[in-house]
N, C-alpha and C positions, 0 to 999 in steps of 0.2 A: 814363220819360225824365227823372225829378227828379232822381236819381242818378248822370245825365253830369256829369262834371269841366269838359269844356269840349267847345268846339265843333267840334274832329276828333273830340273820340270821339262827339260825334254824328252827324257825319259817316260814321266808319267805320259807326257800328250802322248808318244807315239804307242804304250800301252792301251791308253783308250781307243786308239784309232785304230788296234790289231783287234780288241775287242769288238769293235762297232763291227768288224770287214767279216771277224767269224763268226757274229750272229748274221749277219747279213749272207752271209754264204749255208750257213743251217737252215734259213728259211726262204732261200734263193725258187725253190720250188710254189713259194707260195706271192712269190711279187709278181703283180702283174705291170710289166715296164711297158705295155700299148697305151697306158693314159696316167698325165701326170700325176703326180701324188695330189697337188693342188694349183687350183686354178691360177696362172696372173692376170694380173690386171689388164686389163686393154684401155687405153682412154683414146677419145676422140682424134685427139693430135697422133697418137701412135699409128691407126691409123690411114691416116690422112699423110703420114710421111711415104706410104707405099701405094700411095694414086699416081695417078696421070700427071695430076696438078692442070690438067686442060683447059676444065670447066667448061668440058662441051658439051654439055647439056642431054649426052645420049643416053643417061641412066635415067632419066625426067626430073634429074633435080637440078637447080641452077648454077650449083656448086660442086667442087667435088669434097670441100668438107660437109657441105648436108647431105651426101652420101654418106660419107663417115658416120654421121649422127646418124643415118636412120638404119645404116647398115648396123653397127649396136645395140641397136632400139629393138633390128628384128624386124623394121617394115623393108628392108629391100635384100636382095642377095647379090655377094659377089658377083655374082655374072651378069646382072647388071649394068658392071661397067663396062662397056663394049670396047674398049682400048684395052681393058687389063687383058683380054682375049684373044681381042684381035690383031693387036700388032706385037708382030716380034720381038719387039726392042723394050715392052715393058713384061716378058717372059719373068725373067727375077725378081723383079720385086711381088709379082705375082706370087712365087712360088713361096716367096718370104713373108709376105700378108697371109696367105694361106697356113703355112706354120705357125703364125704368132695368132689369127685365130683359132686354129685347131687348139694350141695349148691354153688357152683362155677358155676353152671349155665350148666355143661356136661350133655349131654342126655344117659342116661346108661341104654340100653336096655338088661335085662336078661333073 
């Protein structure tokens, strides 16, 4: 809002914005908020920032970024990676990989 000129056009925004809230509340019955409207993107580095970073080799890959790669690709699954599981201390990022491919549209069955 630091970028209105003046006080109609903040006016009009906050107009559209009552508009958007009461169709959005008229058809409140028909959104389904269990999956997102559209998928994000997920890329390799993303992630590869929520592994081990170990590269102990228990998933059979030699890396824990060619996990990443094949975990996208669909040859391997999260569980997998036997640290994201089994040690406590990598519990969060776990739980946060798991969210970020859930909303990218992976099926992550646990």
């Amino acid at each position: 809002m630091t970028m209105i000129s003046d006080r109609e056009e903040a006016l009009s925004i906050l107009k559209e914005l009552e508009d958007k809230a009461k169709l959005a509340w008229e058809k409140r019955n028909e959104i389904d908020i269990s999956k997102p409207l559209q998928k994000t993107f997920v890329g390799v580095l993303d992630v590869y920032n929520y592994l081990p970073k170990t590269n102990c080799k228990k998933c059979g890959e030699q890396t824990c970024m060619a996990f990443a790669v094949k975990l996208l690709n669909g040859e391997k699954d999260i569980k997998d990676c036997k640290p994201l599981f089994e040690e406590r201390k990598y519990m969060g990022i776990r739980e946060t990989l798991i969210a970020l491919l859930s909303a990218a549209g992976y099926d992550i069955n646990i």
